[in-house]
C-alpha positions in Angstrom: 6.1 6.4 20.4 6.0 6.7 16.9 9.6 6.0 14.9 10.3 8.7 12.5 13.0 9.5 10.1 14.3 11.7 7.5 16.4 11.4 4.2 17.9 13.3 1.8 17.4 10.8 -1.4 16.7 10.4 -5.6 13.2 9.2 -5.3 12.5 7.0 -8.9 8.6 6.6 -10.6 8.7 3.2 -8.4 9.7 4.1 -5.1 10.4 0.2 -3.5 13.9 0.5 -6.3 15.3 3.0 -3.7 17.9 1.3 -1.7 16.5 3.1 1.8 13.4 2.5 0.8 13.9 -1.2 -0.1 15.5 -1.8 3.1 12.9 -0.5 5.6 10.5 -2.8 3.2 12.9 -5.6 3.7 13.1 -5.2 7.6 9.3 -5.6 7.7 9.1 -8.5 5.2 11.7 -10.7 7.7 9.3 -9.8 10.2 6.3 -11.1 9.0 7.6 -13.9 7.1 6.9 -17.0 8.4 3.4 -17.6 9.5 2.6 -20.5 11.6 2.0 -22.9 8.5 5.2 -21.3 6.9 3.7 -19.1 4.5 4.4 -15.5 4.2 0.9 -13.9 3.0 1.0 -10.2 1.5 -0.8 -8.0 -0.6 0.5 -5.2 -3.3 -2.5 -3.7 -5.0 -0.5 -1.3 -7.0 2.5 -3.6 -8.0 3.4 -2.2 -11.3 6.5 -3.3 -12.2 7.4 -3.9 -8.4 9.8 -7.0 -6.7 7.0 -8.0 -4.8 5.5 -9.7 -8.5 8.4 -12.2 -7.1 7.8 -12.3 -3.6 6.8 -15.8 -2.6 3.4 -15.6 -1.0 2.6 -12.1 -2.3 -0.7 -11.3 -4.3 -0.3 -8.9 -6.9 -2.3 -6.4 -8.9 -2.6 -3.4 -11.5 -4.8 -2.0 -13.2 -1.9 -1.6 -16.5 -2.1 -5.4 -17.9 1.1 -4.8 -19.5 2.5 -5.2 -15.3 3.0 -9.3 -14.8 0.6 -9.5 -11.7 -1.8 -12.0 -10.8 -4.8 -9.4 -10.9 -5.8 -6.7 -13.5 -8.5 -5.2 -11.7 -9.6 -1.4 -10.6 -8.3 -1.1 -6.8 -11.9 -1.6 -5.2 -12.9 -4.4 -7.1 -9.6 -6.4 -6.8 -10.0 -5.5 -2.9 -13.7 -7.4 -3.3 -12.3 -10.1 -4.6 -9.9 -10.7 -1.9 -12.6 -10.4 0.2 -14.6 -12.8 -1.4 -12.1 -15.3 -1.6 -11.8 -15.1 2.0 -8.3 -14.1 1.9 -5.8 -12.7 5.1 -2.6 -10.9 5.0 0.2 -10.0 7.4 2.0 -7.2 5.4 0.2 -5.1 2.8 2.1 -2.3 0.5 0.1 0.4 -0.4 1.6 2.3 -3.4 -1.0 4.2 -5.4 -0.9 7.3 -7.2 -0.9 9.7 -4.9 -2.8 12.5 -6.8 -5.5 13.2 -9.2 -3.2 13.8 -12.0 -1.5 10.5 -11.2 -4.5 8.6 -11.2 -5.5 10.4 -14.4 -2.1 9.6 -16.4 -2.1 5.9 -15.1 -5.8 5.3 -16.7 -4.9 7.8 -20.0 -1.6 5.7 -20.5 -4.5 2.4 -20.1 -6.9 4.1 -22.3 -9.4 4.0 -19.7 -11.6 7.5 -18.6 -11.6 8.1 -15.0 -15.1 8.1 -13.3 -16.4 10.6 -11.5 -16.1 8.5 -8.1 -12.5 8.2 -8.4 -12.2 11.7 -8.6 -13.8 12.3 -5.2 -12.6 9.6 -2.9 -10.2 7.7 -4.8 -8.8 4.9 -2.5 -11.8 4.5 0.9 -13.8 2.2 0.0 -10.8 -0.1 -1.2 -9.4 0.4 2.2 -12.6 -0.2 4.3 -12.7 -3.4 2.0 -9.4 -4.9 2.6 -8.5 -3.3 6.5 -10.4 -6.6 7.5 -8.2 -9.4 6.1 -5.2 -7.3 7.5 -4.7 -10.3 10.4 -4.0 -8.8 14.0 -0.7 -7.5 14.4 0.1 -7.4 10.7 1.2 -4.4 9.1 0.5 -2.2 6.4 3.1 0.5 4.8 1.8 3.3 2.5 3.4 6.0 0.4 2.5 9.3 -0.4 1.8 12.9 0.4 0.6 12.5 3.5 0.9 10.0 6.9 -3.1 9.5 7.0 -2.4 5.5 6.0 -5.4 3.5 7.1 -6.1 4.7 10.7 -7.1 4.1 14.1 -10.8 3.8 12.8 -9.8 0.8 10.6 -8.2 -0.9 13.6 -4.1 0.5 13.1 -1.6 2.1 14.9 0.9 4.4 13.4 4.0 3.1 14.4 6.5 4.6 12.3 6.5 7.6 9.7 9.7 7.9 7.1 10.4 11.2 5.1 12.3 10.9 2.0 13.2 13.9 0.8 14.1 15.0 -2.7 17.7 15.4 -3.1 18.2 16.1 -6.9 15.3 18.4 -7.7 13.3 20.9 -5.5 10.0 20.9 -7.6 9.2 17.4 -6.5 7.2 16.5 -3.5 8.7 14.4 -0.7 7.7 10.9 -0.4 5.8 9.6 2.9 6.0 5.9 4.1 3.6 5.5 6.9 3.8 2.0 9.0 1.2 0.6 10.4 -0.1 -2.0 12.4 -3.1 -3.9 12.7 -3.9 -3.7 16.8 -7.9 -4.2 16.6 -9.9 -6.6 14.7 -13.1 -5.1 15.6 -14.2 -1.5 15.5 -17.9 -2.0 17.5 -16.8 0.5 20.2 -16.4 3.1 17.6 -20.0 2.1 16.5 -22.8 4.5 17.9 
């Protein structure tokens, strides 16, 4: 049974400042964080000007260097380098623009030009990179337009789905937060 819920909220540029937001976030934070050597290990590619730039244990990235993170990489190749280091998480935020003309502003305010393959398929190959070092039974929660997340084929469950509606302004989109959670560590059955 998937959790779901609905509310009627302002929704700021950086969604984790929402107080109903921030608390769902929160609830899953306490859950994952203590590991077994007493280490909380998550992941924000996107962090922006985010709390989780102070979150003990949390890696950080944007592609803006003006954002105090620990990466300034493009979303694909900071997800390589995780890789390559070999690292693991147990709660990843997934917090991207959510549309072409996001993506688009966020590399114009950079003064970078948006390739073609950003255009197409903008955050897959990130995702197939870094669904890996999600560790069994961690989670990740993504925002958007849509509940697609990371899904079953990457190993996840959909375990809870959060609508936050607009309240001040009916122009604007609502905001999804999908939850997920990492129940597979190997997809060779879905391999044909």
């Amino acid at each position: 049974m998937i959790e779901m819920s609905h509310t009627i909220t302002n929704i700021p540029s950086t969604p984790f400042d929402n107080k109903h937001i921030r608390k769902i976030l929160n609830l899953y934070i306490n859950k994952v964080n203590y590991n077994k050597k007493g280490l909380t290990k998550m992941c924000d590619p996107f962090a922006r000007e985010s709390f989780t730039n102070f979150l003990q244990g949390c890696i950080t990235n944007d592609l803006n260097k003006e954002f105090n993170t620990n990466y300034n990489l493009e979303f694909q190749e900071f997800a390589q380098i995780m890789n390559d280091l070999n690292y693991s998480f147990n709660l990843l935020f997934f917090d991207p623009p959510y549309s072409l003309r996001q993506l688009k502003d966020c590399y114009d305010g950079i003064g970078k030009d948006l390739e073609l393959w950003q255009t197409h398929n903008m955050w897959r190959a990130g995702k197939d990179i870094l669904a890996p070092l999600i560790e069994l039974g961690g989670y990740v929660i993504s925002f958007g337009w849509t509940s697609s997340g990371f899904g079953k084929k990457r190993g996840f469950k959909k375990i809870a789905v959060h609508l936050f509606e607009q309240a001040a302004r009916e122009d604007r989109y609502d905001l999804i937060m999908t939850i997920e959670q990492k129940v597979q560590s190997s997809l060779k059955h879905f391999e044909h």
